[in-house]
PyMOL Python script that loads the backbone (N, CA, C, O; Angstrom):
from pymol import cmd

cmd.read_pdbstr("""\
ATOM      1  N   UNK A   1      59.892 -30.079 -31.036  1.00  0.00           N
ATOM      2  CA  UNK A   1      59.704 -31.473 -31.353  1.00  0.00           C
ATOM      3  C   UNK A   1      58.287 -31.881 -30.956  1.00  0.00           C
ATOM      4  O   UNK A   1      57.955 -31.729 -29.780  1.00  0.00           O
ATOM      5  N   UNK A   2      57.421 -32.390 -31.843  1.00  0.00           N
ATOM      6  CA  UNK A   2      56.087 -32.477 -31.294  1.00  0.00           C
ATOM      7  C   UNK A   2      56.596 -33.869 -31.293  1.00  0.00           C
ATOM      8  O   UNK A   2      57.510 -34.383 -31.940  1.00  0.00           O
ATOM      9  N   UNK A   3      55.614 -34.455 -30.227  1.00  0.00           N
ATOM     10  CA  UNK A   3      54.989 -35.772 -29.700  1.00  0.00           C
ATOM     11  C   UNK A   3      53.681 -36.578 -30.457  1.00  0.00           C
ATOM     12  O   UNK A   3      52.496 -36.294 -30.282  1.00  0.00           O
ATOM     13  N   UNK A   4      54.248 -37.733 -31.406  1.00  0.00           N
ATOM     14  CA  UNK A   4      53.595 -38.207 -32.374  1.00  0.00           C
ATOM     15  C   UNK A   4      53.046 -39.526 -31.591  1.00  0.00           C
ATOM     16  O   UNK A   4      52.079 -40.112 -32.078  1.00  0.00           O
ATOM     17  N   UNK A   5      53.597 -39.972 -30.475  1.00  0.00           N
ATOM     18  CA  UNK A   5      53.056 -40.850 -29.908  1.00  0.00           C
ATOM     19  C   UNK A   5      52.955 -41.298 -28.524  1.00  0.00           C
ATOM     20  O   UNK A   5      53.718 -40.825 -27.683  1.00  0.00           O
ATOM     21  N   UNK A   6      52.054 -42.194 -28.209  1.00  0.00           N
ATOM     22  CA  UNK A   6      51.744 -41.959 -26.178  1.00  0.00           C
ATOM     23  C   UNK A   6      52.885 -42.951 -25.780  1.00  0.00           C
ATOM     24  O   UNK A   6      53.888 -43.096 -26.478  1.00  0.00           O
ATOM     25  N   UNK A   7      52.703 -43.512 -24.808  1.00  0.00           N
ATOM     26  CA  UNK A   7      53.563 -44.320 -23.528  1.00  0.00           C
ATOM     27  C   UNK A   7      53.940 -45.678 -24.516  1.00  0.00           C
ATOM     28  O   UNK A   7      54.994 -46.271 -24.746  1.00  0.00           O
ATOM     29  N   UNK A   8      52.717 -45.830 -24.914  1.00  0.00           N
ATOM     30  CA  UNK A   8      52.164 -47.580 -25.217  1.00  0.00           C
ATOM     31  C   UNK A   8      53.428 -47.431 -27.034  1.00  0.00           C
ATOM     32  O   UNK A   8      53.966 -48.526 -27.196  1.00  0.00           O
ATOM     33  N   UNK A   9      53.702 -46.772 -27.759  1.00  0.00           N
ATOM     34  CA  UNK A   9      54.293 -46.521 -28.819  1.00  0.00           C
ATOM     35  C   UNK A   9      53.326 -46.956 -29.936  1.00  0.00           C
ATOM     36  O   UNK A   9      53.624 -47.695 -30.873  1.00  0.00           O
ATOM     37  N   UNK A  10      51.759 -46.222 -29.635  1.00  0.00           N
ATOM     38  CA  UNK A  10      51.326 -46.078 -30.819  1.00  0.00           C
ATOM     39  C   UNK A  10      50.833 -44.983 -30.764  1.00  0.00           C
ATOM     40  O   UNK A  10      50.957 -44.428 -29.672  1.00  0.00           O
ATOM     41  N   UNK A  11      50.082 -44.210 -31.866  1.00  0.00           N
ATOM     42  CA  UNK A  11      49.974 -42.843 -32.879  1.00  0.00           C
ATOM     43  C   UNK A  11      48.828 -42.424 -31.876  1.00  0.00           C
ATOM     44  O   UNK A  11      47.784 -43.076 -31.887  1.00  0.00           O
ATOM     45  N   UNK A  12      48.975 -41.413 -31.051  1.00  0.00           N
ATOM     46  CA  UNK A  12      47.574 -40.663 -30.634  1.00  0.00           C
ATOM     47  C   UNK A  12      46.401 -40.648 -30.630  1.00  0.00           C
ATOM     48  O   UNK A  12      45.998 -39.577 -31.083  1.00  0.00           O
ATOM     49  N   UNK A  13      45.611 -41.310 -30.339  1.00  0.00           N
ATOM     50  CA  UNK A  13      44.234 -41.585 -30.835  1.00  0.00           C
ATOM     51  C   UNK A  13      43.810 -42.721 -31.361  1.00  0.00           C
ATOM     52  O   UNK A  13      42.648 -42.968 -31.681  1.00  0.00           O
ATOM     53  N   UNK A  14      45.048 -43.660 -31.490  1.00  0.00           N
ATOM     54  CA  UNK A  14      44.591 -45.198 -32.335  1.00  0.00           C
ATOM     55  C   UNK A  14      44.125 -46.044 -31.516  1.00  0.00           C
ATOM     56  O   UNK A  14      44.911 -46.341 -30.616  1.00  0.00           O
ATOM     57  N   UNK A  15      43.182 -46.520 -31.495  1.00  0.00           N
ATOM     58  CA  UNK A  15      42.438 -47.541 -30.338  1.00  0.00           C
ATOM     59  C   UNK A  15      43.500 -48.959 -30.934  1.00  0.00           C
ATOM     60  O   UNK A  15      43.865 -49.276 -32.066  1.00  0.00           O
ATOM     61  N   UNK A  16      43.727 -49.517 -29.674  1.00  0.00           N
ATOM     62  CA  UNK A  16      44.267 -50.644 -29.850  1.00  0.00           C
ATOM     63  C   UNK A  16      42.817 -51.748 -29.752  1.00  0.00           C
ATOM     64  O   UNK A  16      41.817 -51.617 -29.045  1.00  0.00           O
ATOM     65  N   UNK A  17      43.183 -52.914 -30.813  1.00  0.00           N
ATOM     66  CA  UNK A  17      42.144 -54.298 -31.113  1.00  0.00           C
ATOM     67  C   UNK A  17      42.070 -55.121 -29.919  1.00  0.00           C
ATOM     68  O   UNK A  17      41.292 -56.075 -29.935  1.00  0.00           O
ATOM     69  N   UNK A  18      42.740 -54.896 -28.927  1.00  0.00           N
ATOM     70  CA  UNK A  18      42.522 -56.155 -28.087  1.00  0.00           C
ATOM     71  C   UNK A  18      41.719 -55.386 -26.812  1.00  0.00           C
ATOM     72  O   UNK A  18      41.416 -56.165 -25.908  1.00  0.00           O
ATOM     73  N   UNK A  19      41.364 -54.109 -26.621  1.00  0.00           N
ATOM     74  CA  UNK A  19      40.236 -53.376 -25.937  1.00  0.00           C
ATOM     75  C   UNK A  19      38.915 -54.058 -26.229  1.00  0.00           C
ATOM     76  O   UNK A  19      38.411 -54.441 -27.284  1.00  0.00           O
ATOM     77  N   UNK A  20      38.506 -54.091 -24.959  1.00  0.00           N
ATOM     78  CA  UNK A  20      37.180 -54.916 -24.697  1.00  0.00           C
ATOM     79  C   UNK A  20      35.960 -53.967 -25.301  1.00  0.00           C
ATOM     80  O   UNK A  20      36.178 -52.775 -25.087  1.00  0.00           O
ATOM     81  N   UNK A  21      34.997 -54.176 -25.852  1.00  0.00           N
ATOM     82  CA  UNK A  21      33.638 -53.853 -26.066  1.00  0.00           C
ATOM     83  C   UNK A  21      33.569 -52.601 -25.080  1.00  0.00           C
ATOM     84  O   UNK A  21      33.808 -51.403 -25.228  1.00  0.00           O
ATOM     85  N   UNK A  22      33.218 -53.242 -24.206  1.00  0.00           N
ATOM     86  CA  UNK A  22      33.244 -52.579 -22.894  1.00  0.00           C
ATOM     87  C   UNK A  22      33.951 -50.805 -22.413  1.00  0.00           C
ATOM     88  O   UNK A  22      33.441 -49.765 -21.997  1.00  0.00           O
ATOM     89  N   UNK A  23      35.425 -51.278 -22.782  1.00  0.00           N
ATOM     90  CA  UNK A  23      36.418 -50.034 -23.018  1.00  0.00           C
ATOM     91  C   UNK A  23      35.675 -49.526 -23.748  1.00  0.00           C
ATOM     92  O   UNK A  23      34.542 -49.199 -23.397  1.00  0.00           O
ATOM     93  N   UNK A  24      36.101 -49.361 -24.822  1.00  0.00           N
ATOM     94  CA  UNK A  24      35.788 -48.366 -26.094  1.00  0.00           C
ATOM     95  C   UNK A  24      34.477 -47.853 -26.167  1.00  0.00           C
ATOM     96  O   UNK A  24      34.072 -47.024 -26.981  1.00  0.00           O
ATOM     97  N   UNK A  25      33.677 -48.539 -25.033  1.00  0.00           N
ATOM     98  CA  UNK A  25      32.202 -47.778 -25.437  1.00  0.00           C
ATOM     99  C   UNK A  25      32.783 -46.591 -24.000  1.00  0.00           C
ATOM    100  O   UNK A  25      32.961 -45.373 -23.968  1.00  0.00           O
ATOM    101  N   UNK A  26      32.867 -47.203 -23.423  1.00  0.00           N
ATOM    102  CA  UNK A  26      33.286 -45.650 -21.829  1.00  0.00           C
ATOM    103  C   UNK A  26      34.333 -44.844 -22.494  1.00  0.00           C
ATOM    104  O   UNK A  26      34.587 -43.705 -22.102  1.00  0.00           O
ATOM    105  N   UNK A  27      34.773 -45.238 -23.204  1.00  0.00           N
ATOM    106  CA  UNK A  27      35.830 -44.500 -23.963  1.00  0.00           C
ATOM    107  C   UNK A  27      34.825 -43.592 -24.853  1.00  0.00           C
ATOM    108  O   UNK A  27      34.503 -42.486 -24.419  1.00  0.00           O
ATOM    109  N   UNK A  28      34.472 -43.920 -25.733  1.00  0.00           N
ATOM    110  CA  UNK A  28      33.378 -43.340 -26.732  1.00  0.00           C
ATOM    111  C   UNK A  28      32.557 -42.418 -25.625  1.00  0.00           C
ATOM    112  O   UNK A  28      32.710 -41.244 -25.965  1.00  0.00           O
ATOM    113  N   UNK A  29      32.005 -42.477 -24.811  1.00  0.00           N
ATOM    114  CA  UNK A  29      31.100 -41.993 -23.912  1.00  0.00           C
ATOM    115  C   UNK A  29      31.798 -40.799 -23.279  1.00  0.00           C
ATOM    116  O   UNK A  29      31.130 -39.765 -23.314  1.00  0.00           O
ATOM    117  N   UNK A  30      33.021 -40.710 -22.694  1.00  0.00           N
ATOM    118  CA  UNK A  30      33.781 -40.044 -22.066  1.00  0.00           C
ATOM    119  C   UNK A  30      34.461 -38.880 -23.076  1.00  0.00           C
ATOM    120  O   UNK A  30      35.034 -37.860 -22.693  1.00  0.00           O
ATOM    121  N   UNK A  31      34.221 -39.348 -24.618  1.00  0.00           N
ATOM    122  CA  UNK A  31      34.897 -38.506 -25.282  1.00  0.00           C
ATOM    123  C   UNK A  31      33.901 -37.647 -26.070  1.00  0.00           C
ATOM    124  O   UNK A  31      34.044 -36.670 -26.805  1.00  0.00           O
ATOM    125  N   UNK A  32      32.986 -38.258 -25.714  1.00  0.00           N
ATOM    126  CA  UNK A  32      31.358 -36.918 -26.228  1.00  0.00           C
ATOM    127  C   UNK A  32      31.364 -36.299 -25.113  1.00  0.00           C
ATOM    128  O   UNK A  32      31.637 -35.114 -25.305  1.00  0.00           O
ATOM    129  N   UNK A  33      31.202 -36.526 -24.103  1.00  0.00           N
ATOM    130  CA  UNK A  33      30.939 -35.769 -23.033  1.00  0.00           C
ATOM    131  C   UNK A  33      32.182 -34.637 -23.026  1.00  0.00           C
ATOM    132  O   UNK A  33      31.879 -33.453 -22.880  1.00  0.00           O
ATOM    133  N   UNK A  34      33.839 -35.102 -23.217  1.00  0.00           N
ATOM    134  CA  UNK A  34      34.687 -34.091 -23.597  1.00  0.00           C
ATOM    135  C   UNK A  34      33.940 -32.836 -24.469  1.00  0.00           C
ATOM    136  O   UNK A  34      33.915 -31.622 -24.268  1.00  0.00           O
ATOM    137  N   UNK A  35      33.306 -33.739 -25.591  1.00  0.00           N
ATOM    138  CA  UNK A  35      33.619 -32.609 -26.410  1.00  0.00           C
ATOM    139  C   UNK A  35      32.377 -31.648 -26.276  1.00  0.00           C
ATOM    140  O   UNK A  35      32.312 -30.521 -26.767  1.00  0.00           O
ATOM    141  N   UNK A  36      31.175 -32.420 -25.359  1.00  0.00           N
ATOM    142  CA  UNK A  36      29.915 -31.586 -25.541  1.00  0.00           C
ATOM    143  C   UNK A  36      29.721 -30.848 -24.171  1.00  0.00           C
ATOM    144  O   UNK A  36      28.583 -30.667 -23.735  1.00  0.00           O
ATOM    145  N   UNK A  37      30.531 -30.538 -23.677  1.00  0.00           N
ATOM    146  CA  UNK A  37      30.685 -30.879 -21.983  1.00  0.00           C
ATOM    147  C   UNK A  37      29.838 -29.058 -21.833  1.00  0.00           C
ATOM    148  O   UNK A  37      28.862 -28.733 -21.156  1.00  0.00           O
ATOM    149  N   UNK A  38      30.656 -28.259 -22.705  1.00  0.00           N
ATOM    150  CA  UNK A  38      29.787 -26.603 -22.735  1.00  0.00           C
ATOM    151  C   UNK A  38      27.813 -26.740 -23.017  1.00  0.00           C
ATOM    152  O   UNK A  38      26.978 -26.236 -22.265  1.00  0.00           O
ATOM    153  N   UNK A  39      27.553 -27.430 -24.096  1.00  0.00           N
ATOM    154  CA  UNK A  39      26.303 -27.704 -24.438  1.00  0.00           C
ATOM    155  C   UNK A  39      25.303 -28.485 -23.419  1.00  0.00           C
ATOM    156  O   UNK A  39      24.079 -28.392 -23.336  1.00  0.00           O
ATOM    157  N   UNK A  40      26.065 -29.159 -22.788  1.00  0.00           N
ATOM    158  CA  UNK A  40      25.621 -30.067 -22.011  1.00  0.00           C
ATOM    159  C   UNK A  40      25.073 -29.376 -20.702  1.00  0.00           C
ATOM    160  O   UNK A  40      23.948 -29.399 -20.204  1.00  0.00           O
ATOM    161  N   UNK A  41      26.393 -28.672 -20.259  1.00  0.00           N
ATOM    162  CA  UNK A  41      26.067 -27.448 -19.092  1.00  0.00           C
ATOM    163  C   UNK A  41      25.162 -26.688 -19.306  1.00  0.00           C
ATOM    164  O   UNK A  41      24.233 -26.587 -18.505  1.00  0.00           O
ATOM    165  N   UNK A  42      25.225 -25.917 -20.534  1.00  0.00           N
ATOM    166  CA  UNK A  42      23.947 -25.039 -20.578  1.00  0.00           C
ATOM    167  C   UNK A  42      22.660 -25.396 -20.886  1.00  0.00           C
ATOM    168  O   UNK A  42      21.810 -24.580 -20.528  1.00  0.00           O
ATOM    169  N   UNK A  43      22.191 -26.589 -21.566  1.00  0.00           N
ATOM    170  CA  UNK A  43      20.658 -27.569 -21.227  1.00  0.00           C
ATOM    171  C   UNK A  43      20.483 -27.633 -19.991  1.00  0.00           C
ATOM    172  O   UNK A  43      19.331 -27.378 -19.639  1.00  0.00           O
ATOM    173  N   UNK A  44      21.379 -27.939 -19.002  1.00  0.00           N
ATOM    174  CA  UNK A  44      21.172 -28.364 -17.780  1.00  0.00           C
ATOM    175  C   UNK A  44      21.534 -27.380 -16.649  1.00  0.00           C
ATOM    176  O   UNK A  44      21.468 -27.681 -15.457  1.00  0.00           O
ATOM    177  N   UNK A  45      21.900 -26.248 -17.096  1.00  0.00           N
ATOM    178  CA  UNK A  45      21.571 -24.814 -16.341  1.00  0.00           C
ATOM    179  C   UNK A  45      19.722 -24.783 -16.423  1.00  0.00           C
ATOM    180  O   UNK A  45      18.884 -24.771 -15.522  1.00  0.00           O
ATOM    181  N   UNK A  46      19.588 -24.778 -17.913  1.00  0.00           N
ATOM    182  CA  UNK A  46      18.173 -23.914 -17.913  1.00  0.00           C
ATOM    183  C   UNK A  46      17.281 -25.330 -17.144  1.00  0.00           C
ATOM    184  O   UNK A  46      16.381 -25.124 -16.330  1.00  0.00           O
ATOM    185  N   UNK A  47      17.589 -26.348 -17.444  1.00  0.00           N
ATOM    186  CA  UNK A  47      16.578 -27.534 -17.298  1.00  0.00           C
ATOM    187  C   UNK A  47      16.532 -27.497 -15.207  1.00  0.00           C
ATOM    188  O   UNK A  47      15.481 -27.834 -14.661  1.00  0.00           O
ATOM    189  N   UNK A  48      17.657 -27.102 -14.411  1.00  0.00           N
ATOM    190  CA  UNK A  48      17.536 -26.561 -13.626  1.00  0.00           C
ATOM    191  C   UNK A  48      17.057 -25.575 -13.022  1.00  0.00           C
ATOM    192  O   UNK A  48      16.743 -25.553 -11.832  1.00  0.00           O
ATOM    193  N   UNK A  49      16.926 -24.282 -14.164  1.00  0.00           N
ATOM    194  CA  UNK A  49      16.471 -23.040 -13.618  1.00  0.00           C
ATOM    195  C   UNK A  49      14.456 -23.608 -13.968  1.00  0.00           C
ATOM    196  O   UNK A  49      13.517 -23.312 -13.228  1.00  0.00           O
ATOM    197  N   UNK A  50      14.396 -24.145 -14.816  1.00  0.00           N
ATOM    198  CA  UNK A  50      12.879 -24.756 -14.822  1.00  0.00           C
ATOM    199  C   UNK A  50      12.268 -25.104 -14.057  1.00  0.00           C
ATOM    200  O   UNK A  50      11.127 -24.688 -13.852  1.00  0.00           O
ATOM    201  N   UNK A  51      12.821 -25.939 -13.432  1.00  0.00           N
ATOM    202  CA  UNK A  51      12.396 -26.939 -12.196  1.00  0.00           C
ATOM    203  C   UNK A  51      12.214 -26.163 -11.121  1.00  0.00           C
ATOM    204  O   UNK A  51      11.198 -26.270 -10.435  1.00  0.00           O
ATOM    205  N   UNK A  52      13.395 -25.095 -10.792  1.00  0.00           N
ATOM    206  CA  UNK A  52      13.161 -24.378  -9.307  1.00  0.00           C
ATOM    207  C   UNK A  52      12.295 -23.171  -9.993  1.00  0.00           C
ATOM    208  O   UNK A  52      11.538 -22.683  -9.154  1.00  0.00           O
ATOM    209  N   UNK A  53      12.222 -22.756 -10.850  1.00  0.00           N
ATOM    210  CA  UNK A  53      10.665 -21.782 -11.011  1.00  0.00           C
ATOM    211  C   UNK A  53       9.779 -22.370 -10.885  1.00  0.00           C
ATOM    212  O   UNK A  53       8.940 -21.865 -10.139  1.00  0.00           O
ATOM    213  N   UNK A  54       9.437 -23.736 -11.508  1.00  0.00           N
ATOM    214  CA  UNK A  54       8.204 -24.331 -11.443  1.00  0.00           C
ATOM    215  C   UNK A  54       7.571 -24.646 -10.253  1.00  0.00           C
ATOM    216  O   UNK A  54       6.400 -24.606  -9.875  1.00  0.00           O
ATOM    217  N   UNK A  55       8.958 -25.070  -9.594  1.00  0.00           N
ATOM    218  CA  UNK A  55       8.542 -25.009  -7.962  1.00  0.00           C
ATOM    219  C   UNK A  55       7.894 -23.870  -7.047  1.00  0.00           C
ATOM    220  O   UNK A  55       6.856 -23.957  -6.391  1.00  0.00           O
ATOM    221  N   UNK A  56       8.731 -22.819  -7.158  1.00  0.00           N
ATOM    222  CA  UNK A  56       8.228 -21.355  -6.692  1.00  0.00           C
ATOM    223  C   UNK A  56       6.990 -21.154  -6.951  1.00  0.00           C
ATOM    224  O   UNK A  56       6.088 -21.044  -6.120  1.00  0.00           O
ATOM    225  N   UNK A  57       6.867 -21.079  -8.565  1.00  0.00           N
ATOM    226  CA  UNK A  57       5.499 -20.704  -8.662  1.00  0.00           C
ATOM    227  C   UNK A  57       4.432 -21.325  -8.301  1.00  0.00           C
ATOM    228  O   UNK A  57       3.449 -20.679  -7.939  1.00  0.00           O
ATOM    229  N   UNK A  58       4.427 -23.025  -8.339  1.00  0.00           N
ATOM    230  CA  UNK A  58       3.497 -24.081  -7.760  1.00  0.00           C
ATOM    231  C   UNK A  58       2.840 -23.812  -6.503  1.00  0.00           C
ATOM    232  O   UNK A  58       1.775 -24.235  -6.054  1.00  0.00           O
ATOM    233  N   UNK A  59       3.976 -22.765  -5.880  1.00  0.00           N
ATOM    234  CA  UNK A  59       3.070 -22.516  -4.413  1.00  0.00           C
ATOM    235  C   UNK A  59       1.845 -21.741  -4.302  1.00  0.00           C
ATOM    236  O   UNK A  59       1.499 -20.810  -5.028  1.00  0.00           O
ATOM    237  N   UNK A  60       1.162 -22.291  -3.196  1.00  0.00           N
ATOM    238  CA  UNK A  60       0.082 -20.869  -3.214  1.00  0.00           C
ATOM    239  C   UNK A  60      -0.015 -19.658  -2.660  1.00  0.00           C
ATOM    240  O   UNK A  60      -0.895 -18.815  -2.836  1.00  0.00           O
ATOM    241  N   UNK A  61       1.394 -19.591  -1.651  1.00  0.00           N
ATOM    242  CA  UNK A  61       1.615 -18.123  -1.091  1.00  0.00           C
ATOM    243  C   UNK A  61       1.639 -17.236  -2.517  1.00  0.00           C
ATOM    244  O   UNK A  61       1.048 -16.176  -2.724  1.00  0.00           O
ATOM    245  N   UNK A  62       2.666 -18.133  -3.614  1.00  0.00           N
ATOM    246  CA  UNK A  62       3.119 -16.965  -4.590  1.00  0.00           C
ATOM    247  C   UNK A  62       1.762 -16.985  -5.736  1.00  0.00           C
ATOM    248  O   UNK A  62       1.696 -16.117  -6.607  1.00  0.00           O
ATOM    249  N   UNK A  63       0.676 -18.112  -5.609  1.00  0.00           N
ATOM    250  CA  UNK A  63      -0.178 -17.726  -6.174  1.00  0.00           C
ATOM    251  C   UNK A  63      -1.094 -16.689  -5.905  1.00  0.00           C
ATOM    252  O   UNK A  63      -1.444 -15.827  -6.711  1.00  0.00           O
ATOM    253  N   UNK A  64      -1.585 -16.848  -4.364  1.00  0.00           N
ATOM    254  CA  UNK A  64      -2.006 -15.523  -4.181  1.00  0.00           C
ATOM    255  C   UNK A  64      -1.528 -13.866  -4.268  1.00  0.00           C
ATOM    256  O   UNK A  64      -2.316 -13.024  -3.835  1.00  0.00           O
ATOM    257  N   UNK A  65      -0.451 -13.515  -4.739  1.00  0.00           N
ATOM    258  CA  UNK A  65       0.359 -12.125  -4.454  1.00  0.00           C
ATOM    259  C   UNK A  65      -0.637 -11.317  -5.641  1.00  0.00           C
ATOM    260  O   UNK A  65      -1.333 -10.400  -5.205  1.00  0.00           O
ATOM    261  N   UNK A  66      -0.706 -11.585  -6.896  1.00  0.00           N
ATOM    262  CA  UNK A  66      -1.677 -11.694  -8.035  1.00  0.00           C
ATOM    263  C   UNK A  66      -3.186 -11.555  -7.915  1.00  0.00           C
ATOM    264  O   UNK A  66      -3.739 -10.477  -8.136  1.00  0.00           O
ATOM    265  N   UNK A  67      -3.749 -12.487  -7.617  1.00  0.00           N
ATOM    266  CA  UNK A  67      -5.259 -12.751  -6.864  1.00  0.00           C
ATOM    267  C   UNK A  67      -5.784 -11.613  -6.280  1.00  0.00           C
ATOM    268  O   UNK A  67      -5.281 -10.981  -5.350  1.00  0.00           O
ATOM    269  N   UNK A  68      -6.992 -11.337  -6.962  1.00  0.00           N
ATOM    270  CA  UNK A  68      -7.565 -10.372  -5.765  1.00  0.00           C
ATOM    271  C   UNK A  68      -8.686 -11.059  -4.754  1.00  0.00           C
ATOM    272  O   UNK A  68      -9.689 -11.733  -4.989  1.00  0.00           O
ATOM    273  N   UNK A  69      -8.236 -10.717  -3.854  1.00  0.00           N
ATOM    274  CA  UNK A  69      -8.989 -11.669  -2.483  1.00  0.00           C
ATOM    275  C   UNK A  69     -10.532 -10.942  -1.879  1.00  0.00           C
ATOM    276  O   UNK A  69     -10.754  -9.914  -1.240  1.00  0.00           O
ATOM    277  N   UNK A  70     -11.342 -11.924  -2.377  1.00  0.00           N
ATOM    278  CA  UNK A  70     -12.629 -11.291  -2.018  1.00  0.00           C
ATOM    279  C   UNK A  70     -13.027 -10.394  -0.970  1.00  0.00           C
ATOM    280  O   UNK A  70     -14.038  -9.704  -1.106  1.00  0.00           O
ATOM    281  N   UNK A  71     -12.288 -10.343   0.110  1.00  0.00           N
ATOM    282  CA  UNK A  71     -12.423  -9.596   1.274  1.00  0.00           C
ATOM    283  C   UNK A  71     -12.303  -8.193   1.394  1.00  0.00           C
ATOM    284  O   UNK A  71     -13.082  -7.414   1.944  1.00  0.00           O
ATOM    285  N   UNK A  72     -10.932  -7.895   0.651  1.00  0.00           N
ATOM    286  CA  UNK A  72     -10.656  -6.951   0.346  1.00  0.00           C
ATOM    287  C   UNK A  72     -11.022  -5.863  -1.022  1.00  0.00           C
ATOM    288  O   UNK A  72     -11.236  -6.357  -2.129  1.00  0.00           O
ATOM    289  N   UNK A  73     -11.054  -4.724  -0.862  1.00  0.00           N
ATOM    290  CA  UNK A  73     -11.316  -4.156  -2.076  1.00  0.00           C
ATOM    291  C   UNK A  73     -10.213  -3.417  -2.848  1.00  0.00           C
ATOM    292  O   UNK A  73     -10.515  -2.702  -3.804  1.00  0.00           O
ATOM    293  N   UNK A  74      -8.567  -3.622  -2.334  1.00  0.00           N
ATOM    294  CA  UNK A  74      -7.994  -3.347  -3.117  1.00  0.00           C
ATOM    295  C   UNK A  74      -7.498  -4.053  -4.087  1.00  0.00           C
ATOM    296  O   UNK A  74      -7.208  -5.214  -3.798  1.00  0.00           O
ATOM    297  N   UNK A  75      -7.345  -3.762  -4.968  1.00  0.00           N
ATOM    298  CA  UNK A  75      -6.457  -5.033  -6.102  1.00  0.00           C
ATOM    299  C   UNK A  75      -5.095  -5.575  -5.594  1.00  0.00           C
ATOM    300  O   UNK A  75      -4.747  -6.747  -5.739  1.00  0.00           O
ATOM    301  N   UNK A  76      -4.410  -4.685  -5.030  1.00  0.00           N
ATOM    302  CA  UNK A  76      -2.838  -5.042  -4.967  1.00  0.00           C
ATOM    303  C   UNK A  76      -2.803  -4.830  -3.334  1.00  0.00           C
ATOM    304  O   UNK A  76      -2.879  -3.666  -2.942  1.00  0.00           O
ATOM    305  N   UNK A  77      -2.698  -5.831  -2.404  1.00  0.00           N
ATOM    306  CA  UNK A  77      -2.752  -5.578  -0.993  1.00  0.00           C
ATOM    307  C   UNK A  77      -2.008  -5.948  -0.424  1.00  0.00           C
ATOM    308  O   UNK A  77      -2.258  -6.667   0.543  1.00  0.00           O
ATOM    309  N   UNK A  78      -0.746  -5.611  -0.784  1.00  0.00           N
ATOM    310  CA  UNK A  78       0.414  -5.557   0.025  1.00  0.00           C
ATOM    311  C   UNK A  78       1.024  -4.419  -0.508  1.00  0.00           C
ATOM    312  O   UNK A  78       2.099  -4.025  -0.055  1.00  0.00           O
TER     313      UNK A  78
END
""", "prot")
cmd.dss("prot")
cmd.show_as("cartoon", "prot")
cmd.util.cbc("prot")
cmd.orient("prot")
């Protein structure tokens, strides 16, 4: 027996008219985010993994590893 309708005794998905502006937009909002919720994660994996490389590399310990340092005459000195 499938279930054609919720608590309230209307059809699954039918927005009722007397919902405020308000509702139906957090409603609307809550139901993209349902559906984009995989896409969403993975922009915001990489948009994370960006930020903490950009950081790493910004430093100048890790700029120097690269650098050859006038003092020395090897290229790679570590």
């Amino acid at each position: 027996m499938a279930r054609s309708s919720s608590r309230q005794g209307r059809p699954i998905g039918a927005r009722r008219r007397d919902e405020s502006m308000l509702t139906r937009m957090v409603n609307s909002v809550f139901s993209f985010l349902k559906y984009a919720e995989f896409e969403i994660l993975f922009v915001l994996f990489f948009v994370v993994a960006f930020v903490v490389f950009k950081d790493l590399t910004s430093r100048p310990e890790y700029n120097q590893i690269l650098v050859k340092k006038p003092d020395s005459g090897d290229w790679w000195p570590y």
